[in-house]
N, C-alpha and C positions, 0 to 999 in steps of 0.2 A: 376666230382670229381676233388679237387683242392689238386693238389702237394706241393712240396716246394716252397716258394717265389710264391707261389698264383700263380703257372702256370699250368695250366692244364694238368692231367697226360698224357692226351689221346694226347695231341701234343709233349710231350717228346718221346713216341712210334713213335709217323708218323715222328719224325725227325730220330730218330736212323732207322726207315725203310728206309730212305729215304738214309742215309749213307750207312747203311750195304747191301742195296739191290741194289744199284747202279753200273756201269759197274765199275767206280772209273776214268774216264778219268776226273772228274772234280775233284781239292782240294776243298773240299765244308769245310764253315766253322761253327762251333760252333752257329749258330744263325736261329733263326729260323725267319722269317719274314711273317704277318700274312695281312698286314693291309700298303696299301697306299694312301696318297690325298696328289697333290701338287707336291712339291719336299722333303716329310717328308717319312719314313714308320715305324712301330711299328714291335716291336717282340712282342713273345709268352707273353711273362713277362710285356708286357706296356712302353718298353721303347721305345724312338723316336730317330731317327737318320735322319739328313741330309743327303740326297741321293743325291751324287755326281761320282755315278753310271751311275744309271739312265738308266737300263738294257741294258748296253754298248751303250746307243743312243737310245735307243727307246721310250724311258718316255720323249720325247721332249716336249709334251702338257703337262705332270703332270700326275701322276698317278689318277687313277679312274677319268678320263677328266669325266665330266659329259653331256656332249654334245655327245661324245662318247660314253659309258656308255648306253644314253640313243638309240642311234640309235643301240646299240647291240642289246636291249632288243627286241626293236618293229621288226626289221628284223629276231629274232631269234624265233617269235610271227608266221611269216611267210612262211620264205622261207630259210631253211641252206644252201641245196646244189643244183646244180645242173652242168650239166658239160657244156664246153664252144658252145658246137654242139647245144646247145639251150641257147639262148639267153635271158639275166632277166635284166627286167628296171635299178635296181642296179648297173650292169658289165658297160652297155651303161653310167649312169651317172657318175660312176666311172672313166672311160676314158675323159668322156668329161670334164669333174671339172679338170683332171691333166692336159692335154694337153692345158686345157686353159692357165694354169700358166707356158709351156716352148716356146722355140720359135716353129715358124710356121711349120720349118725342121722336128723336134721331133713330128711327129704325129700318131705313129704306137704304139701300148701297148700289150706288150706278160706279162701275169698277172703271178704272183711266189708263194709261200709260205714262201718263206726266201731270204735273199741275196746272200748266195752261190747258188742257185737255178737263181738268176738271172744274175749272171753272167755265169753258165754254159750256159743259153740260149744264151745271149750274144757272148760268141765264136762259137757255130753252128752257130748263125745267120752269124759271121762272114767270118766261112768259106766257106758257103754255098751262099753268095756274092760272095766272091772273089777269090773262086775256089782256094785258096792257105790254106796254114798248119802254116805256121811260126808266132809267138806269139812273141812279146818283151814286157817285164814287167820288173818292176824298183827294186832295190835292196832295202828291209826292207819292200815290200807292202805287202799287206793281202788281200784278195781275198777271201778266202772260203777253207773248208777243204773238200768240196767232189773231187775226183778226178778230174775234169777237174779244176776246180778252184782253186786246189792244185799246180797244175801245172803252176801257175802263182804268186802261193805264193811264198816268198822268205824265208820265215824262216827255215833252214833243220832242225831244229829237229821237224815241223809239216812232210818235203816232204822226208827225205832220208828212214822212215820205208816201205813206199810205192812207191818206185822208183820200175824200171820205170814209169811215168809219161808220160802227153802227151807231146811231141816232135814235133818238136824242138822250145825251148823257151830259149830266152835270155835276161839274168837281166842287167840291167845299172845302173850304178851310179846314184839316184835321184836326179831332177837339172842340169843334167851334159848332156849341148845340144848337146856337139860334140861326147858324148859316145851315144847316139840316133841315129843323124846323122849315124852313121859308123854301128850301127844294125839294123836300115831298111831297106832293099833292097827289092827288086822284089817279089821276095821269102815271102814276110809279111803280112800275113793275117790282123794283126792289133795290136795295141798298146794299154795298157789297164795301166793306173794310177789312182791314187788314185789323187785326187786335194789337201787332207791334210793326212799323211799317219797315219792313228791311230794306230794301233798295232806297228808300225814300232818308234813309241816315238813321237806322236804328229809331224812334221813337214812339215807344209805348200809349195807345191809347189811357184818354183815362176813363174812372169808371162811372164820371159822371155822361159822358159822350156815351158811351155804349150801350148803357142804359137806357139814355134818350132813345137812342136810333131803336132800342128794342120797341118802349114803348108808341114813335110817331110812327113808325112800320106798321104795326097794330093798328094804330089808329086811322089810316089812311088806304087798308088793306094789300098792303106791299110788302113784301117777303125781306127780310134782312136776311145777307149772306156774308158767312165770314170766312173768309179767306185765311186759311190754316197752313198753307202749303209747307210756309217754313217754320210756324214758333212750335205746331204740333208734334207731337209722339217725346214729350218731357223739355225741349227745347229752353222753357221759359220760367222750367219751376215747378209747373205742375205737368199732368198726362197731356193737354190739352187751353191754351191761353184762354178760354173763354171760361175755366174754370175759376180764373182770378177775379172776374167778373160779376160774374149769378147772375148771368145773359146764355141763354141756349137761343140758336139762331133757327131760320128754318131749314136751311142748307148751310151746312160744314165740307169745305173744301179741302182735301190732305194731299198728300204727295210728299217727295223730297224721301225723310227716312222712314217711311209706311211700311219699305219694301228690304230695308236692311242694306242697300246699295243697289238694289233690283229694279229697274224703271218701273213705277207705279205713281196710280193716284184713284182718290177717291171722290165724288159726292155722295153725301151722305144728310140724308132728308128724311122731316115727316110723312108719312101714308098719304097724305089728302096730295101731298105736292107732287109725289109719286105717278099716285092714282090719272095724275092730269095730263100727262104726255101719254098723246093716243102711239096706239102700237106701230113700234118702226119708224118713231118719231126722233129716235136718237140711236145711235148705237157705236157700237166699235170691235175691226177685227180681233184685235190682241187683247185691248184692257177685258181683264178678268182671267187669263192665259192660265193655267195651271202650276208652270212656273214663278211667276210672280206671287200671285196666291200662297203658294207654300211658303217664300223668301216673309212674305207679309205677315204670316202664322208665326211664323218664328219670332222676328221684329219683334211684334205684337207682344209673344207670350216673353221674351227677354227683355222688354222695358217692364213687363208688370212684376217680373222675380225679382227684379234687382231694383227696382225703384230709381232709375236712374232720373228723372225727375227730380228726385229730392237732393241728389246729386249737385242737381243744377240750381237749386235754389240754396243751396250752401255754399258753394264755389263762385256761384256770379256773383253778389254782394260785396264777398271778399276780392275776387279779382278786380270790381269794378274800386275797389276805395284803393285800393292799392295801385291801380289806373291814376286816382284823383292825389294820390300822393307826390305821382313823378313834379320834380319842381321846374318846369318848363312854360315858358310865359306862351310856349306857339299852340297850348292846350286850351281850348275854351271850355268844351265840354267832354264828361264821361255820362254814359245813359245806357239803360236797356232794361233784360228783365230775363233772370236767372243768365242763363249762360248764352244769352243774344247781345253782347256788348257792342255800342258806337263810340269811337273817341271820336270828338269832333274835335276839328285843330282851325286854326284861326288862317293860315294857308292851304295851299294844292296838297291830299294827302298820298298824292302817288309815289313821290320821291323816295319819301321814308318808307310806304310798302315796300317801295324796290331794296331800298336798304336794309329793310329786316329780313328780306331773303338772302339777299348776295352775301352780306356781313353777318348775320346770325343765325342763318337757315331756319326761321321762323317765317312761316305764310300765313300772308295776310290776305284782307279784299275791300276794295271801296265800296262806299254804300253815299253814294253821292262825290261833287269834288272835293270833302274836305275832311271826310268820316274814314275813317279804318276801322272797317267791320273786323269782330272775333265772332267766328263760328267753328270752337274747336269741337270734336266728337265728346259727348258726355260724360265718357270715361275717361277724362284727360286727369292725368297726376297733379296735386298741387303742385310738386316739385318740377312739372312742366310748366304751369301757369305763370309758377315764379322766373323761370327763365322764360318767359315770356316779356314779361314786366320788368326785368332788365334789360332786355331789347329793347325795349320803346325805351324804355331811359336813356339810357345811350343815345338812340341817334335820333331822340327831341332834347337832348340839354351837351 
């Protein structure tokens, strides 16, 4: 049956279900989305919008990747579940295709369902090495809303409803080597950064900070962990942000587009770090799932055919100057790193999100109050990027 404006009644229902049956911790908006391929996706009603979304990082291949797609189908023909006490051709190839692509160090894989999930893994693994408690995390990171990842996030209006938290954990300055310096001590399980901080408003570690944190880690025998969830699998320019660097951490944390749209995530560590979680000291029913695994192979092997990485590191530079072009005095900043952009405006950047939707069918997302994050999928058109960039023209001048 066809509604108004030829939409179907029966999706007007599953949207309002979908609103009024909800816990409500998400603002959901007004739009119902039915349909993606590429960097495009359709509502209920037939309209298209450029997705500079991009389900906060996970559409890094493009919605309905069909290389993906197709290995859902055939592994879901076969084999869904099974848990990690038994071992399935899929998990094995799975590890082996990522490990190929980090370095040598990185060769241990505890398999997730999400990225808060992996970095929860992530700090067991780290305390469960280095027999110590203490956390240092950097001021505006994001990490994850379950409790232990909470605990490393910085924003208090995610952490003070659920204080206490785990302890003891000290924020720093991001960037700021001598405020590192002076919170590592003895006492430090390990250090856990974001290489570009996304929620925190887009901004790029630099490499003199990273560096540090490698070397005081070392020296104080505390694990650095780097938190990957969003800039990894080409996001930034290269296959992985820590490449920009010539920092390999001891735990790399993935998630987001690992999986091609398929809920996953990764830890991904040295042997000795491995080796130290006694048996049945972690685990999980689903992460490592057969399904997933396959979605992840795919991923995997379609960023490294197509180099979409380099994609990114040709497109963001130019996107970003052509950002710094618009002649709008309500722009303070453009920033990021390959195709992770923040414009930071000098007011609330909600208004104009809401307006690059309703007026130009271009989605956006905040990364703080005053940032409009771009996280289009990798393979977005210039000639999309460019009507992008007249959108924000428009409704900042």
């Amino acid at each position: 049956m066809v509604g108004v404006n030829g939409v179907n009644v029966e999706w007007r229902t599953l949207l309002e279900a979908e609103k009024s049956l909800d816990t409500g911790v998400y603002t959901k908006h007004d739009l119902l989305l039915v349909r993606g391929q590429g960097a495009r996706v359709w509502d209920a009603e037939g309209h298209e919008y450029i997705d500079c979304v991009g389900g906060y990082g996970v559409a890094n291949l493009g919605h309905a990747n069909p290389e993906v797609v197709e290995a859902i189908k055939k592994q879901a023909e076969t084999l869904l579940s099974m848990p990690q006490t038994l071992p399935t051709p899929m998990r094995g190839e799975f590890y082996r295709t990522l490990v190929s692509l980090l370095p040598p160090e990185l060769n241990r894989v505890f398999p997730t369902n999400s990225g808060t999930e992996a970095n929860e893994a992530a700090i067991k693994f780290a305390w469960a090495h280095t027999k110590k408690r203490k956390l240092v995390a950097a001021m505006r990171g994001f990490s994850g809303r379950t409790l232990g990842s909470l605990s490393v996030t910085w924003e208090p209006k995610y952490r003070e409803p659920f204080m206490p938290l785990l302890g003891p954990v000290e924020f720093i300055p991001f960037n700021d080597v001598e405020a590192l310096r002076k919170a590592v001590d003895e006492e430090t399980a390990a250090v856990i950064l974001e290489p570009v901080q996304g929620e925190g408003g887009v901004r790029p570690a630099t490499r003199k900070f990273l560096e540090a944190a490698r070397e005081i880690t070392r020296e104080k025998g505390a694990l650095l962990i780097l938190d990957e969830i969003q800039t990894g699998m080409g996001r930034t320019g290269r296959r992985f942000a820590f490449e920009h660097y010539g920092v390999v951490p001891d735990i790399l944390t993935l998630a987001k587009a690992l999986g091609g749209g398929v809920p996953i995530g990764a830890a991904v560590m040295r042997e000795e770090v491995a080796k130290s979680m006694p048996k049945g000291g972690h685990g999980t029913t689903f992460g490592g799932n057969p399904l997933a695994m396959a979605a992840g192979v795919a991923a995997l092997r379609y960023l490294e055919r197509t180099r979409l990485w380099e994609r990114a590191a040709e497109l963001g530079p130019w996107f970003m100057e052509k950002l710094r072009e618009i002649p709008s005095p309500k722009i303070r900043e453009v920033r990021g790193l390959g195709l992770m952009v923040g414009l930071e405006l000098k007011e609330k950047a909600a208004p104009y999100i809401e307006r690059l939707e309703k007026e130009h069918r271009v989605l956006t997302l905040q990364a703080g109050p005053t940032v409009i994050r771009f996280l289009p999928p990798l393979v977005i058109e210039k000639a999309d990027l460019e009507r992008v960039v007249e959108a924000v023209r428009a409704v900042l001048t």
